[in-house]
C-alpha positions in Angstrom: -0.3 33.7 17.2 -2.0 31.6 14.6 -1.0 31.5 11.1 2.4 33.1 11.6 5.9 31.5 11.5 6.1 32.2 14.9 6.2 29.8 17.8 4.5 31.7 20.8 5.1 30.1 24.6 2.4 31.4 27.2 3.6 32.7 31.1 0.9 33.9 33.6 3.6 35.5 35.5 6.6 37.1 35.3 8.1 34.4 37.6 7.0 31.5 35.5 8.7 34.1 32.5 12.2 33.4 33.3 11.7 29.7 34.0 10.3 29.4 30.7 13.4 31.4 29.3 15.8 29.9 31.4 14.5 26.5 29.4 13.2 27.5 26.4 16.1 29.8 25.4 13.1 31.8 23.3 14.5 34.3 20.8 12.2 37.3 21.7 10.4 38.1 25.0 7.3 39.7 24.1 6.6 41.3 28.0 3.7 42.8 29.4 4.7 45.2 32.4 1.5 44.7 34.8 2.2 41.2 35.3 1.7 39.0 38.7 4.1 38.2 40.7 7.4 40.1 39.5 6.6 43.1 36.8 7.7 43.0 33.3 10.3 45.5 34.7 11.7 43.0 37.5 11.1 39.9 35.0 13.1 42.2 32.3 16.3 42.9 35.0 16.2 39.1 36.3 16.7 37.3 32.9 19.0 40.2 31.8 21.1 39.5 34.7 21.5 35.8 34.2 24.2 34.7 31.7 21.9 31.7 30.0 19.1 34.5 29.5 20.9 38.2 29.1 21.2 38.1 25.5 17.4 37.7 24.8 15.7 40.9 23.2 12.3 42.2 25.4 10.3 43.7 24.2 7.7 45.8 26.8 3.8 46.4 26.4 1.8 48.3 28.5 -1.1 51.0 27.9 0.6 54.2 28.7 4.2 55.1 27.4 4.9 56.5 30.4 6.9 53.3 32.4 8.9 52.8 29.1 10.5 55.9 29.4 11.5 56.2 33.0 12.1 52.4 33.1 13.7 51.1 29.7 16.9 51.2 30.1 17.4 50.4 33.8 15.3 46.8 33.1 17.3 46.4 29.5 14.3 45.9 27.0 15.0 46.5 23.6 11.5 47.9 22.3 8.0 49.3 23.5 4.5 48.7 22.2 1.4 50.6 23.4 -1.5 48.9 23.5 -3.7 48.5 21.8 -2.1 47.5 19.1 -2.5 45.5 15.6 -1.0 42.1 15.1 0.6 43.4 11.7 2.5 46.4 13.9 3.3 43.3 16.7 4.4 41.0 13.7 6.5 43.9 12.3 8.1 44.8 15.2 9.1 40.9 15.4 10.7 40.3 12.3 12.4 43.6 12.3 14.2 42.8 15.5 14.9 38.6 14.1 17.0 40.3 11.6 18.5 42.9 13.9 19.9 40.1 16.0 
C-alpha cells in the first residue's frame, strides 16, 4: 500500500506465507484463500498452530462469502473481506483490528 503507515510484505504462496511470518513476526496477515500451494485456509491453521505465529490476526479475502462461513473458525481468522473491495474499507478494517490487539 502506498501512502499509508503501513508496511506491506508480498507472498505468492501460502507456503512462502508462513516463512515470511515465521520471520517477519508481521502484526496482521492480510490472506487471500485461492492461493498456490497451501490455501489461505491451510496457510491460516499452519501459522495458528505454531507458537511463534498463533497470535497473529488473519484476516481472509476471497470473492464469495461462502468459504468464510463454513471455514472461519476451523482455520482461526479473525475477519473477512469480499472482494472487491475499497482500499479505505481494507485500511479501516486494519486499524480497527491494530487497536483491537
Amino acid at each position: 500500500m502506498k501512502d499509508t503507515e503501513f508496511e506491506v510484505i508480498k507472498a505468492s504462496s501460502g507456503k512462502e506465507c508462513i516463512k515470511i511470518a515465521k520471520e517477519h513476526k508481521p502484526n496482521i496477515i492480510f490472506l487471500d484463500i485461492m492461493m498456490p500451494e497451501f490455501d489461505g485456509f491451510m496457510t491460516c491453521i499452519t501459522i495458528k498452530q505454531n507458537p511463534e505465529t498463533k497470535h497473529i490476526p488473519v484476516i481472509f479475502n476471497s470473492e464469495t462469502n461462502n468459504e468464510w462461513s463454513e471455514y472461519n473458525y476451523y482455520a482461526g481468522a479473525h475477519d473477512y473481506i469480499m472482494k472487491p473491495f475499497s482500499p479505505n474499507d481494507l485500511l479501516s478494517r486494519l486499524r480497527r483490528m491494530l487497536i483491537d490487539l
